[in-house]
C-alpha positions, 0 to 999 in steps of 0.5 A: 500500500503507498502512504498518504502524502503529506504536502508541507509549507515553510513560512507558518508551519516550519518556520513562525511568524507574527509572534507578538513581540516578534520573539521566536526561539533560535535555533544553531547553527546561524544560518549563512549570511547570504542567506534568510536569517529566517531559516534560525527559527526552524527547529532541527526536531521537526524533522525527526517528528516529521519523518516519523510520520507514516507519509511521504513528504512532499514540498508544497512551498514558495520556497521551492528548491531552496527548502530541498537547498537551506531548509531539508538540511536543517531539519535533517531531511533527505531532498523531497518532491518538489509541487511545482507551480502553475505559471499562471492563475487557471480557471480555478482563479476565479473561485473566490477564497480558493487558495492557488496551491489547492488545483496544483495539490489535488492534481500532484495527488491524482487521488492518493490520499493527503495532507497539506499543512499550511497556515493560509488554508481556509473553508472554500479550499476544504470545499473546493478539495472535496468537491474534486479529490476522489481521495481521503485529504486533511487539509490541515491549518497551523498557527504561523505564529507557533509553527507546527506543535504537539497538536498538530503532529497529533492530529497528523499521525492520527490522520495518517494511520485512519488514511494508511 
């Protein structure tokens, strides 16, 4: 049997953002200068939380070949799939409140089951990725300001052993 896959974004559930007070944890080493001081808030542990999952990763990022680049690496990840984006809007554009990443998930699936965490997933896209995936989907919305915690691995592993 193939394991769900499980679509990943950086900015919000890899790396937080909108903390108030805009204080977020560390974590060694710094990254290079050249590139984004952000990568310091990704923490090495998700990356063993993540590959623990029943699932298969998947990039599902603005990051694109960086996050197999500068991301991966910090989390001690091997390279992942990357979904590469559509050029331009489809029909799907004029869908009001559809996220852009949803059409381009649902066809990267071609109806295996998945997951897609990302801190801009809202009630159209829900819809829209039932509507049109013939397989199971938790589209799953992480607090940006914390990044991924306990409860959302919670949430994930269960999904993913009712989905396996």
């Amino acid at each position: 049997m193939t394991a769900p896959l499980l679509f990943l974004d950086v900015d919000g559930p890899l790396i937080p953002f909108g903390a108030p007070g805009g204080i977020y944890p560390a974590h060694p080493p710094a990254p290079p200068p050249s590139v984004s001081p952000l990568l310091a808030r990704l923490d090495p542990a998700q990356g063993a939380r993540l590959a623990a999952l029943p699932c298969e990763l998947v990039w599902a990022t603005t990051w694109e070949e960086d996050a197999n680049t500068w991301v991966a690496p910090r989390l001690g990840l091997p390279t992942l799939p990357l979904v590469p984006w559509p050029d331009g809007p489809g029909e799907e554009a004029w869908v009001p409140g559809l996220h852009w990443k949803a059409p381009a998930l649902v066809a990267w699936a071609a109806g295996r089951p998945f997951a897609w965490v990302d801190d801009e997933i809202g009630a159209v896209d829900r819809e829209w990725v039932a509507a049109r995936h013939p397989g199971r989907a938790l589209l799953h919305r992480v607090d940006p300001r914390r990044g991924l915690a306990e409860a959302d691995f919670a949430a994930l592993a269960a999904w993913a052993a009712a989905a396996g």
